[in-house]
PyMOL commands that place a pseudoatom at each C-alpha (Angstrom):
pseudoatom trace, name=CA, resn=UNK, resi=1, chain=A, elem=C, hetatm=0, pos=[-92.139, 139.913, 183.614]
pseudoatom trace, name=CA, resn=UNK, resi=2, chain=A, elem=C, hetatm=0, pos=[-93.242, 143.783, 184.216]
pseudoatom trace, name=CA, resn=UNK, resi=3, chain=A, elem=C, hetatm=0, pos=[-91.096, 145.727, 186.877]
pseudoatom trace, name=CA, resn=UNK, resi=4, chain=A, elem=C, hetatm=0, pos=[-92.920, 147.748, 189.057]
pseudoatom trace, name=CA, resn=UNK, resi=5, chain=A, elem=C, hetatm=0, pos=[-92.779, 151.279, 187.910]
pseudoatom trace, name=CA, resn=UNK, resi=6, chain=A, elem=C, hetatm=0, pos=[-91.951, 152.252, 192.012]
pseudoatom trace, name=CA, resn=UNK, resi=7, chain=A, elem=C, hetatm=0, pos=[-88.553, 150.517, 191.142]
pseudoatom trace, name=CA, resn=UNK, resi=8, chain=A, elem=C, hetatm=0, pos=[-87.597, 152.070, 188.266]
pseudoatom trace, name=CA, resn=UNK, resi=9, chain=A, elem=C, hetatm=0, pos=[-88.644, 155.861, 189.753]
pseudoatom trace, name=CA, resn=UNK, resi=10, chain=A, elem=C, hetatm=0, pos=[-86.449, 154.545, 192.765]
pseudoatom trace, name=CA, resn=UNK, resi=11, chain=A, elem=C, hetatm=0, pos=[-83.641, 153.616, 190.158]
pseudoatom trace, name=CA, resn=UNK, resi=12, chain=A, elem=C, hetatm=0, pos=[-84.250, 157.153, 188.457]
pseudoatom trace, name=CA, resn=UNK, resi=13, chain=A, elem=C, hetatm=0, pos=[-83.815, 158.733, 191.248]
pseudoatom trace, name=CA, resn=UNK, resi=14, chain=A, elem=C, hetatm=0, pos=[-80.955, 157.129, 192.710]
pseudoatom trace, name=CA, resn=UNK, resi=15, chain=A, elem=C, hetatm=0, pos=[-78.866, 157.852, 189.362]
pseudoatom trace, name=CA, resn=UNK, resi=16, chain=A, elem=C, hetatm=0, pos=[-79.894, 161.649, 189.479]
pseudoatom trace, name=CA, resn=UNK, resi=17, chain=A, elem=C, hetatm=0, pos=[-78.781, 161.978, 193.009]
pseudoatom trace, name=CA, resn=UNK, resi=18, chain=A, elem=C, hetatm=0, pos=[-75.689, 160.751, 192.533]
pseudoatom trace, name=CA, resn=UNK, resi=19, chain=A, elem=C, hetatm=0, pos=[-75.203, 162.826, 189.328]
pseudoatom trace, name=CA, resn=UNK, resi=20, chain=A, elem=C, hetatm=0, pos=[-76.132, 165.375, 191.324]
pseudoatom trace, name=CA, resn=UNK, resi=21, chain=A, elem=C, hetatm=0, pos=[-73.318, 164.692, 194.231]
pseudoatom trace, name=CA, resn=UNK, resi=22, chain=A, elem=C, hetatm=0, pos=[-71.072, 164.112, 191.208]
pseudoatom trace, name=CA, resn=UNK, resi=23, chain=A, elem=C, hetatm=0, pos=[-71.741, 167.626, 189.664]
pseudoatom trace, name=CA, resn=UNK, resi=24, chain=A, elem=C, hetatm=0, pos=[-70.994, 169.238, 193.111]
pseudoatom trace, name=CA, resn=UNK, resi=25, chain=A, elem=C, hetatm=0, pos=[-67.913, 167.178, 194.374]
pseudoatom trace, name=CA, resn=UNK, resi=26, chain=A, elem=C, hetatm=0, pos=[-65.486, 165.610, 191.622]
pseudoatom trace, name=CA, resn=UNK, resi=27, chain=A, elem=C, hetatm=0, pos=[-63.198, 168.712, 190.198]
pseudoatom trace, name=CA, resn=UNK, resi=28, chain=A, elem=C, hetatm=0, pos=[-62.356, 167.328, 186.987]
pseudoatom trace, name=CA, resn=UNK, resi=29, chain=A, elem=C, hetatm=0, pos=[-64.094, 168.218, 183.422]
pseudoatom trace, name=CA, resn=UNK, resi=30, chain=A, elem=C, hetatm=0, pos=[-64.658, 164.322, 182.191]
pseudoatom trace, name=CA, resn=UNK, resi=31, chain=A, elem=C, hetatm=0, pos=[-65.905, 163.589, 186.309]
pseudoatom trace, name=CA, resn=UNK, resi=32, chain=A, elem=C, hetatm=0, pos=[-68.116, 166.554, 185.178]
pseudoatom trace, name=CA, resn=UNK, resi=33, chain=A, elem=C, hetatm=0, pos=[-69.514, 165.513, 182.340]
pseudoatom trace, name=CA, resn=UNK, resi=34, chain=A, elem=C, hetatm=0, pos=[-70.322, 161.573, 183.175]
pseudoatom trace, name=CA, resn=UNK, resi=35, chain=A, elem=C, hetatm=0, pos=[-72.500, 163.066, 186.273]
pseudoatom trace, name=CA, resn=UNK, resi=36, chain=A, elem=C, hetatm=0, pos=[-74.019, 165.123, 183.860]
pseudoatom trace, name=CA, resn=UNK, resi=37, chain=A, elem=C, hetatm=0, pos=[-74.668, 162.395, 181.696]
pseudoatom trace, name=CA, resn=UNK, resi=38, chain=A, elem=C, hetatm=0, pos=[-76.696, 160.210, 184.497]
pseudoatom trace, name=CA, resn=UNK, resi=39, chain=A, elem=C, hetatm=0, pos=[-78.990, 163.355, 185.462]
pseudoatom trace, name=CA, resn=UNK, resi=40, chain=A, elem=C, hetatm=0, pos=[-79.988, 163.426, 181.662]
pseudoatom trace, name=CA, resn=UNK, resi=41, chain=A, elem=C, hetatm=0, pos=[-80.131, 159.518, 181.803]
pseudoatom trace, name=CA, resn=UNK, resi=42, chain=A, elem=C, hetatm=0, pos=[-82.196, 159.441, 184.747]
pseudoatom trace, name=CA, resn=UNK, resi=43, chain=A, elem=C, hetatm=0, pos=[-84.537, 162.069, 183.357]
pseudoatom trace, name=CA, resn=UNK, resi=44, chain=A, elem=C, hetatm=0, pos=[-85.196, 159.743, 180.063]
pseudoatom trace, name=CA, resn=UNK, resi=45, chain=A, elem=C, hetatm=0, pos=[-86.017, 156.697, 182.511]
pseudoatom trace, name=CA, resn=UNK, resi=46, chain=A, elem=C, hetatm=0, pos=[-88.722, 158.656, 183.667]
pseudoatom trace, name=CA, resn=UNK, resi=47, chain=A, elem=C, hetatm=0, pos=[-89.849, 159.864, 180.616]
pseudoatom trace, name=CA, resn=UNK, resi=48, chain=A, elem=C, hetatm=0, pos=[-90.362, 156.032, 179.738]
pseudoatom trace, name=CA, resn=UNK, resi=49, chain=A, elem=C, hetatm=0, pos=[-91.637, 155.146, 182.949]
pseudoatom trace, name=CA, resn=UNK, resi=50, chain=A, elem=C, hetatm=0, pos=[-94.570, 157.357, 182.727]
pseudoatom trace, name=CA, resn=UNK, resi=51, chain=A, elem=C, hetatm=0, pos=[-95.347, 156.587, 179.461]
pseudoatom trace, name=CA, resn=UNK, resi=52, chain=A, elem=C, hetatm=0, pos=[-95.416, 153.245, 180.111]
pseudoatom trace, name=CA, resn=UNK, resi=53, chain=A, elem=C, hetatm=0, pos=[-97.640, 154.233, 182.930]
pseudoatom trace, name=CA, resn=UNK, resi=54, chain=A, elem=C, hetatm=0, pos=[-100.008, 157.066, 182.029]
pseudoatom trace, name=CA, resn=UNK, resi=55, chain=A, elem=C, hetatm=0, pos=[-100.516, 156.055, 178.634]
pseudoatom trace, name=CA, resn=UNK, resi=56, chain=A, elem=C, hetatm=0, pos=[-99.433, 152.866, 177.405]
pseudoatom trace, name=CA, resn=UNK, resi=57, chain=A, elem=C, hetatm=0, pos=[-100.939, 153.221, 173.800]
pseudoatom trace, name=CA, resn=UNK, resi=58, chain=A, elem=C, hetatm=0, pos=[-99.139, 156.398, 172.752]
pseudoatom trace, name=CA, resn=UNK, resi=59, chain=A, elem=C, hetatm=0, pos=[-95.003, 156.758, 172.252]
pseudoatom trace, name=CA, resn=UNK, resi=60, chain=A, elem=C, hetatm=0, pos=[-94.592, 160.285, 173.400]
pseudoatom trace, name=CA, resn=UNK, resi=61, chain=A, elem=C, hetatm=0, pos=[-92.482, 159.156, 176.304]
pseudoatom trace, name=CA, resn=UNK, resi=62, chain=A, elem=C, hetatm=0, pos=[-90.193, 156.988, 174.316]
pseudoatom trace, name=CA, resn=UNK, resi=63, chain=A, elem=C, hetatm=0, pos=[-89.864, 159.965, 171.588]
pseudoatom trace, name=CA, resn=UNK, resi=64, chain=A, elem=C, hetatm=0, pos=[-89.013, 162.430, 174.521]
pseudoatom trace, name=CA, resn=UNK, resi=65, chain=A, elem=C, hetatm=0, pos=[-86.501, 159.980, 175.576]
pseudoatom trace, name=CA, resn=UNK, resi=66, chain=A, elem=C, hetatm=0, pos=[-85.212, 159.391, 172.374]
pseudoatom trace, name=CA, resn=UNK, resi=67, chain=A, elem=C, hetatm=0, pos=[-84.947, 163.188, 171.701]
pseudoatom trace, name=CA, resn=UNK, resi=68, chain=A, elem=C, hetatm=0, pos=[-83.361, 163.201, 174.966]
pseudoatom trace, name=CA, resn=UNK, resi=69, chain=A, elem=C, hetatm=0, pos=[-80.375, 160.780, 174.240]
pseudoatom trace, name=CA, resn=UNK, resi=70, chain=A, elem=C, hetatm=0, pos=[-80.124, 162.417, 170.995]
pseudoatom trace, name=CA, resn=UNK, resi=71, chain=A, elem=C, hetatm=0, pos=[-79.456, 165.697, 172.729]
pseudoatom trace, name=CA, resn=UNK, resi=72, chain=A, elem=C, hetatm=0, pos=[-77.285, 164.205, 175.391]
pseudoatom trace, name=CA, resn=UNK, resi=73, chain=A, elem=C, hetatm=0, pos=[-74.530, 162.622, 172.492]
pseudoatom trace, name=CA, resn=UNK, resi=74, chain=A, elem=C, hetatm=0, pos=[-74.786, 165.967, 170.973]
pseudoatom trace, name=CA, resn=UNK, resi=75, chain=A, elem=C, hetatm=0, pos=[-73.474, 167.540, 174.083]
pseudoatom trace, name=CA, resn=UNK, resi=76, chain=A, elem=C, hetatm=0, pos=[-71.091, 164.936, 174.838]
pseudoatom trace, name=CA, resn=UNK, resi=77, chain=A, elem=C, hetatm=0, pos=[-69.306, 165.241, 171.682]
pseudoatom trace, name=CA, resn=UNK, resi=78, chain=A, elem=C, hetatm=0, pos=[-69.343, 169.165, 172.502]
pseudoatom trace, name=CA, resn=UNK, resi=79, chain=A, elem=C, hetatm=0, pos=[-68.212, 168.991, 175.442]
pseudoatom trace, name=CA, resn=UNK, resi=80, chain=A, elem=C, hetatm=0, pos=[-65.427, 166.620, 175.053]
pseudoatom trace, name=CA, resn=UNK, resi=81, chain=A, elem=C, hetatm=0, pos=[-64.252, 169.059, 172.372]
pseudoatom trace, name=CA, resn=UNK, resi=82, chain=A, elem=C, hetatm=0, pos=[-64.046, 171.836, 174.894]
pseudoatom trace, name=CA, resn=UNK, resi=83, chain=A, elem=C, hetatm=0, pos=[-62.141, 169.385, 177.146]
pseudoatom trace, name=CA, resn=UNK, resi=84, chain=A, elem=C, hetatm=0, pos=[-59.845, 168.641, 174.627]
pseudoatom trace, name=CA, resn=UNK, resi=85, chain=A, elem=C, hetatm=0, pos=[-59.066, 171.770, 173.279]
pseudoatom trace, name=CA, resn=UNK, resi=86, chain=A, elem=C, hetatm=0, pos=[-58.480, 173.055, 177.855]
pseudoatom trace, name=CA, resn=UNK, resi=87, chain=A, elem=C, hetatm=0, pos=[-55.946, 170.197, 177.806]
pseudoatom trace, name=CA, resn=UNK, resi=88, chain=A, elem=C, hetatm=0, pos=[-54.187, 171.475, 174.247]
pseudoatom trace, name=CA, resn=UNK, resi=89, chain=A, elem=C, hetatm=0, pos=[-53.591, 175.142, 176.273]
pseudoatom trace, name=CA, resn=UNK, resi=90, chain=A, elem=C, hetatm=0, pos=[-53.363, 174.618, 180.017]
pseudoatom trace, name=CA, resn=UNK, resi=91, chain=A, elem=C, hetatm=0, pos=[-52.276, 170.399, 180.123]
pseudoatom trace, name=CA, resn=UNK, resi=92, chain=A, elem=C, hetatm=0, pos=[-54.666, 170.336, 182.951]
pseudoatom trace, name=CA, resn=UNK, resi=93, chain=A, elem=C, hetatm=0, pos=[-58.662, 169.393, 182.480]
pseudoatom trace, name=CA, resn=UNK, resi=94, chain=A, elem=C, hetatm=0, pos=[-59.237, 170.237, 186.847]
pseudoatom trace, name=CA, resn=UNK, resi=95, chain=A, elem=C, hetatm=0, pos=[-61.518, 172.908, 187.291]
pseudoatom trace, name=CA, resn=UNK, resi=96, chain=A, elem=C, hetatm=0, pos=[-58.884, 175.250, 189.518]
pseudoatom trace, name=CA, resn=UNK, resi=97, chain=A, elem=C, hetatm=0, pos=[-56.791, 175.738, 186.436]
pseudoatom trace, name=CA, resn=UNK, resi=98, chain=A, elem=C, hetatm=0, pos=[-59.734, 177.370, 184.241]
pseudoatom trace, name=CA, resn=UNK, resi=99, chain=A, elem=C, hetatm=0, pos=[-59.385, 180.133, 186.038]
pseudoatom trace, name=CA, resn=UNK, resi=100, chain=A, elem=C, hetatm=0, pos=[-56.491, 181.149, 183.422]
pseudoatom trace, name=CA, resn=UNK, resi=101, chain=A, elem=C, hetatm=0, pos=[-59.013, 180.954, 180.563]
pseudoatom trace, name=CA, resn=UNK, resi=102, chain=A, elem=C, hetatm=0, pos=[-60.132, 184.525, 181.361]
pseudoatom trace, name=CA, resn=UNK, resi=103, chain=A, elem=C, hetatm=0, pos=[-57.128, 186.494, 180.752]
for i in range(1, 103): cmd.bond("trace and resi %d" % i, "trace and resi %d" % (i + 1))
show_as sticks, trace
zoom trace
């Protein structure tokens, strides 16, 4: 059973959207990174989508995607070290209180 590749550019599309309205609404650092984390999710779905589609034979899509996921646990575990280390000094991880990281 083959899903239409429509569906999954539909689903793709639908995660990086609300990613998107993550990114721009939540106003905490973990809220932050998840929405983060489906944009770079969706972006790998279509990597495999149109592989799948323009060129079935060859895995370039799958390696991209693969690259991909490797590059988005590298920048989780980044990321939630920053977090961690905002909580250590200012017990807070909402964006309104980074504002005391530049002093």
């Amino acid at each position: 059973m083959n899903i239409p590749a429509e569906y999954l550019l539909i689903l793709s599309a639908i995660l990086f959207f609300i990613g998107v309205f993550g990114f721009f609404t939540r106003r905490n650092l973990v809220s932050l990174l998840i929405s983060t984390e489906l944009m770079l999710n969706a972006v790998d779905i279509n990597f495999a989508v149109f592989n799948a589609y323009c060129q079935p034979l060859h895995l370039e899509g799958y390696m991209f995607s693969l690259f991909g996921i490797g590059v988005a646990a590298a920048e989780t575990a980044v990321a939630i070290a920053i977090i961690i280390n905002v909580y250590r000094n200012l017990h807070s991880i909402h964006i309104k209180r980074l504002t005391n990281l530049k002093h």
